[in-house]
C-alpha positions in Angstrom: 109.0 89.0 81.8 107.0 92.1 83.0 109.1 95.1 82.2 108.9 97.5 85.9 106.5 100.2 85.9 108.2 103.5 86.3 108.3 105.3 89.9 105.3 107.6 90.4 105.5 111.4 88.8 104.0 112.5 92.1 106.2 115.5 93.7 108.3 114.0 96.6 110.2 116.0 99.9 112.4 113.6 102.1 110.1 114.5 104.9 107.2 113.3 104.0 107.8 110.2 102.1 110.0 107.1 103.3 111.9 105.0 101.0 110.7 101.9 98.7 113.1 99.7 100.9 111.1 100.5 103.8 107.5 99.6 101.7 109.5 96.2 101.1 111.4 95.4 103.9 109.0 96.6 106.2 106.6 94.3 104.9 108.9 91.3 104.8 109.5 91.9 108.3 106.6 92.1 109.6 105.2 89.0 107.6 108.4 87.0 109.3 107.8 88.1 112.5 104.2 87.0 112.5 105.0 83.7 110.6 107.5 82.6 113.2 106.5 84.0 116.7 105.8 81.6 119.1 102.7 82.4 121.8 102.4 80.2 124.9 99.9 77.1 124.4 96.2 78.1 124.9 93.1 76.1 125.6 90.8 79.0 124.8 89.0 78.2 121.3 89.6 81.2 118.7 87.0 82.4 116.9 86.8 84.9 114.5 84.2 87.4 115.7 80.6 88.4 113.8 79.5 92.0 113.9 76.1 92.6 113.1 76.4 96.6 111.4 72.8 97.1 110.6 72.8 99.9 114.1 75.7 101.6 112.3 73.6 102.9 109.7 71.3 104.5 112.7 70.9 108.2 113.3 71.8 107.7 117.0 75.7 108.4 117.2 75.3 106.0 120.0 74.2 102.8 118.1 77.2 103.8 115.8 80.0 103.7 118.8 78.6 100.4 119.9 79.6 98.8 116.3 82.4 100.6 116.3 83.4 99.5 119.8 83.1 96.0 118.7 85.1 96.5 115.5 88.1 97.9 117.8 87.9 94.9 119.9 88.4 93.1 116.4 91.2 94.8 115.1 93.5 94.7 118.5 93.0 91.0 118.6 92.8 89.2 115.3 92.2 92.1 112.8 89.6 90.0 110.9 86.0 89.8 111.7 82.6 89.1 109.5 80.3 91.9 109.1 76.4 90.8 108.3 73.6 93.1 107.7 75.6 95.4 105.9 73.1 97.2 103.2 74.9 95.3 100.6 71.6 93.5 98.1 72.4 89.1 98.7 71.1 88.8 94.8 73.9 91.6 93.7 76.7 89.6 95.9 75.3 86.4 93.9 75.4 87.8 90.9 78.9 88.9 91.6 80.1 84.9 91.7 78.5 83.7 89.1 80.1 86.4 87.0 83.2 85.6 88.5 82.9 81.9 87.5 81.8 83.2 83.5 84.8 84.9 83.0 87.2 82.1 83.9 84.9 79.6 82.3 83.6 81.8 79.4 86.5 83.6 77.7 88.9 81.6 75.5 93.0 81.9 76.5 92.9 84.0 73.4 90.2 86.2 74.9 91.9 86.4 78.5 95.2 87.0 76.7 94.0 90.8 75.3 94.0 91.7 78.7 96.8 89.8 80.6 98.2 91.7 83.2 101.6 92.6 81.4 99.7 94.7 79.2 98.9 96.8 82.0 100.8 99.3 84.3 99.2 99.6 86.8 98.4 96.2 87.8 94.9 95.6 86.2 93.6 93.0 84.2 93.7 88.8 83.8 96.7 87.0 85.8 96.5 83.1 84.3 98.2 80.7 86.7 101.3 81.2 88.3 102.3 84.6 86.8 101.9 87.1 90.1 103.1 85.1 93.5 102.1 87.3 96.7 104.2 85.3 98.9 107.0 83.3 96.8 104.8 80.5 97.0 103.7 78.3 94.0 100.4 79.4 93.8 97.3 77.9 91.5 95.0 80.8 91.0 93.9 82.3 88.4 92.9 86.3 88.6 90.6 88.9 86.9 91.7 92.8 88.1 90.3 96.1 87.8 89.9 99.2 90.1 88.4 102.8 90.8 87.1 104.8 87.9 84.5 107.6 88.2 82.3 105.9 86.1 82.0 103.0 89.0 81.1 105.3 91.3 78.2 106.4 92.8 79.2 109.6 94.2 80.5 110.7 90.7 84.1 110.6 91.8 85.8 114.3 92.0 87.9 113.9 88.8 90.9 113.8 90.6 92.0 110.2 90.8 95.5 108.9 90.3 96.8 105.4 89.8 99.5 103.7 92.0 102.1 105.2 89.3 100.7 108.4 89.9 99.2 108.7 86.2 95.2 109.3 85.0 95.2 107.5 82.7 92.1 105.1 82.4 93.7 101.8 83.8 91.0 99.0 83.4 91.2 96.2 80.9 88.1 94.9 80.0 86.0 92.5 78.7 84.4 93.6 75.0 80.4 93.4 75.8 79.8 90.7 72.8 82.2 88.0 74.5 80.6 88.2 78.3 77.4 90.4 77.7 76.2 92.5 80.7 79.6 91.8 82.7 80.6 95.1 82.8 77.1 96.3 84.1 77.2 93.5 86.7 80.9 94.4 88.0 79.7 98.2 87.9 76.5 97.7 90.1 78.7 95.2 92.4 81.7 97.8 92.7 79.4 101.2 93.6 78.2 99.2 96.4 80.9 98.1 97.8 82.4 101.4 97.6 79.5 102.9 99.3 80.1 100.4 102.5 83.6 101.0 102.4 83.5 104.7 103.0 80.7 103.4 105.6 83.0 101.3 107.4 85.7 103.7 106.9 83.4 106.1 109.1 83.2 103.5 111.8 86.9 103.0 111.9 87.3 106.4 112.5 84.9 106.1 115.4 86.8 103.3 116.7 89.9 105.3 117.1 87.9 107.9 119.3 87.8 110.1 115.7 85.5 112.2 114.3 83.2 110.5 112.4 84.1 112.4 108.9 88.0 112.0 109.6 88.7 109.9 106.4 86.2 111.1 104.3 88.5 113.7 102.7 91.3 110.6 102.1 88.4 108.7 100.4 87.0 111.1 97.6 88.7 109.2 94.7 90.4 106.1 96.3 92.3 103.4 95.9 90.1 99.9 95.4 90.6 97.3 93.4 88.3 94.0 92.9 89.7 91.0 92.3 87.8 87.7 90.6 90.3 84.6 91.4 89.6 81.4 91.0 90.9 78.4 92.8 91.0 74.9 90.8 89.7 71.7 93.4 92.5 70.0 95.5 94.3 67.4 93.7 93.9 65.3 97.3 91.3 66.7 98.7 91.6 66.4 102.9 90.1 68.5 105.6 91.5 71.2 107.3 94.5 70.6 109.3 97.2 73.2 110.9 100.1 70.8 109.9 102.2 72.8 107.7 103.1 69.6 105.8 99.6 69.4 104.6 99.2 72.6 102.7 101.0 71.8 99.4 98.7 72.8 97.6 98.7 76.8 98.1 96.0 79.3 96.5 97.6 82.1 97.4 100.5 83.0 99.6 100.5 83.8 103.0 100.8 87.3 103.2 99.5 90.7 104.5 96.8 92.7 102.5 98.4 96.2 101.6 95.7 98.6 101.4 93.6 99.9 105.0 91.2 97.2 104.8 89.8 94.1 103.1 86.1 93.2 102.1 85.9 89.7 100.9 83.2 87.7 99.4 83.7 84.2 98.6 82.1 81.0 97.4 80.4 78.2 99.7 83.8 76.3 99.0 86.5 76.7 102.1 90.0 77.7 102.0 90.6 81.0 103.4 93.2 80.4 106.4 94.3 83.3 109.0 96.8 83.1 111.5 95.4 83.6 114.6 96.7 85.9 117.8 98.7 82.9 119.3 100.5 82.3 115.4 98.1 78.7 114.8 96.3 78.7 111.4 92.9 78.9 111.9 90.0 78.0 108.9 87.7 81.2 108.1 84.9 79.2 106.8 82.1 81.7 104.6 79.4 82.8 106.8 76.5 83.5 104.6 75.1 86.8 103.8 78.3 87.8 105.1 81.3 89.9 103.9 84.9 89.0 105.9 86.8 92.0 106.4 90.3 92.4 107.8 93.0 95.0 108.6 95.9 95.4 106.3 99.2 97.5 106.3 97.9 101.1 106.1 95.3 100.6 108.6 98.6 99.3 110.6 100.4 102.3 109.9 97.8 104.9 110.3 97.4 103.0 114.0 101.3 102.8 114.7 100.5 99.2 115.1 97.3 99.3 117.8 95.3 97.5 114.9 97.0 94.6 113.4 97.5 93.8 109.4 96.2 90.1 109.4 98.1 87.8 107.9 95.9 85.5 105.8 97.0 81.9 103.0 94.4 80.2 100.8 95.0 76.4 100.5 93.0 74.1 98.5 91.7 71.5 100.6 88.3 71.0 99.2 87.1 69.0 96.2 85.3 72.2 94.9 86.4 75.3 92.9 86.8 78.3 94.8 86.0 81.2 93.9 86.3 84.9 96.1 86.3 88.5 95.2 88.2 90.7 97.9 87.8 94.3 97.3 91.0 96.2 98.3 90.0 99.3 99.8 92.6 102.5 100.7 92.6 105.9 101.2 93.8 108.0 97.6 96.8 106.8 96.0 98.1 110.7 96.4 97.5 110.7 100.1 100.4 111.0 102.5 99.6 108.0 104.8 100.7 109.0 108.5 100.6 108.2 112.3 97.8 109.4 113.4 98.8 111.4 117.0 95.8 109.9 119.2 98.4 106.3 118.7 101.2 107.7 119.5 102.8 107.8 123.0 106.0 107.3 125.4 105.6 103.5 125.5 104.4 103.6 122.2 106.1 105.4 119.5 105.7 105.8 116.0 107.2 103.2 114.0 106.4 103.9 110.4 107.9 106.5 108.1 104.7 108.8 106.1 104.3 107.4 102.6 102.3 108.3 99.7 100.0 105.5 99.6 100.5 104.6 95.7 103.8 104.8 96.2 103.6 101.7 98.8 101.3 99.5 97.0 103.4 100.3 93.6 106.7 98.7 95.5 104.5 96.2 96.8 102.9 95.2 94.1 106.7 94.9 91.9 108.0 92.3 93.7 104.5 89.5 92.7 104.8 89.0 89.5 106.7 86.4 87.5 110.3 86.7 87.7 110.2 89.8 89.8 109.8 92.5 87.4 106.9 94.5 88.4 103.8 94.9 86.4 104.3 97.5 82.8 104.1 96.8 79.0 105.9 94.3 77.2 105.7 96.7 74.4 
């Protein structure tokens, strides 16, 4: 067993920051509440929306509020929407899989062992099968972790960063270059751009929430974002989709909400993402090519007092195919105070989540996935 990582050595005041109960509980709550709420039988078809960015990166403010518009119109119904035309190269995103697939089919055990995920505290590095759990489920991926370092990123980074535990230290287990040549360059190339479209989108978010355009930028100077490789093995009896609980035994992942203010996923030709839809039914979110899937998750909820909605999201293995995907978790920095923000606040709608540091919440978060409960740390 994992032993826990220690509480961040970031200064507290009881004003400011809620307690780890409410990071956990909170959470749990919400999932339950989502998982079990009954909406009145609809005949309208759901569809998850596609939002062509490529005006967003126009100099007319104008053609930026118009995608911005339509990403609101997301977020207060689903959360989750596809974003195409989004500056991101189609031969980088490729390359991005195919390394995925190397380094699960590639590396020895041996080799993925020097960097298992107990090794780590901070929650970087290789998860084999079974060992983190999102959702309490039995799940049958397999994982590869790492996250921000200035070295990824194109801006340069301001040398300030922090991990969730509120350390500098350099988190990222990798791969040596002679077992998986050029992977580190690949994963580098991948992560700047992805970080570069993040604080993009990040820009249109505030837009959508009648902000100034720059409103997150200071939050985003050295942020939280980690990339995940996961693989998911073919279905043992492979069937096609169906919203029958009884025929999802064989879980990927969890259902569960995304912790961070918003997803980017890229995934594989192979199916299996599942979201629960605004009237509670699973719905398939099949890969749209060229595409990235983005959806909101709990500090986008918080920052909105709940107007945008963290999408809760399973992946079952249905298909006769191995899956992979590589979500990149993107959040404000781990030492920002994540708060209400006023312009969602009102009579008939007041605020409902405590300020947190964000680390802080994805540290308490994060403790309760792993095997047997105990957090991610050094078995040392």
């Amino acid at each position: 067993m994992a032993a826990a990582i220690q509480a961040p050595s970031i200064p507290r005041s009881q004003n400011d920051l809620s307690t780890f109960d409410e990071a956990r509980k909170g959470a749990y709550v919400y999932l339950q509440s989502r998982l079990t709420h009954k909406a009145p039988a609809s005949n309208e078809p759901f569809e998850i929306p596609v939002i062509d960015i490529s005006p967003s990166f126009s100099s007319s403010l104008l053609d930026r509020q118009a995608v911005a518009d339509n990403i609101r119109a997301a977020c207060t119904t689903s959360g989750f929407f596809y974003i195409t035309n989004h500056g991101v190269p189609l031969p980088t995103c490729a390359t991005m899989l195919s390394e995925a697939k190397r380094f699960f089919k590639a590396l020895s055990p041996k080799q993925k062992e020097l960097m298992h995920l107990r090794n780590s505290k901070v929650g970087m590095g290789w998860e084999p099968k079974a060992y983190t759990s999102i959702a309490g489920d039995s799940e049958t991926k397999e994982g590869f972790n790492f996250g921000y370092e200035a070295g990824l990123d194109k801006a340069g980074g301001d040398g300030l960063y922090r991990n969730i535990d509120g350390t500098d230290v350099k988190g990222n287990q990798w791969p040596g270059e002679e077992a998986l040549p050029g992977f580190f360059g690949n994963m580098r190339e991948y992560y700047s751009e992805l970080l570069q479209l993040a604080r993009h989108l990040f820009r249109l978010f505030a837009l959508s929430l009648a902000l100034p355009e720059d409103h997150f930028d200071p939050m985003t100077t050295h942020p939280g974002g980690t990339v995940r490789l996961l693989y998911y093995p073919p279905a043992k009896s492979p069937a096609p989709f169906s919203p029958d609980p009884a025929s999802s035994s064989e879980i990927g992942l969890g259902a569960h909400s995304d912790y961070e203010c918003f997803t980017l996923l890229l995934c594989s030709a192979s199916s299996g993402l599942e979201i629960l839809s605004p009237s509670a039914q699973w719905t398939p979110a099949p890969p749209v090519p060229g595409s990235f899937i983005v959806n909101v998750a709990d500090f986008m909820m918080r920052f909105t007092n709940g107007v945008y909605k963290s999408t809760v999201h399973r992946v079952v293995n249905r298909a006769a195919e191995e899956r992979y995907s590589v979500p990149f978790f993107f959040s404000v920095n781990y030492d920002q105070v994540v708060e209400t923000l006023p312009s969602c606040v009102s009579a008939e709608n007041p605020a409902k989540f405590p300020p947190i540091r964000a680390g802080e919440y994805v540290l308490q978060r994060f403790s309760n996935t792993t095997e047997g409960g105990g957090g991610y740390g050094a078995a040392l």
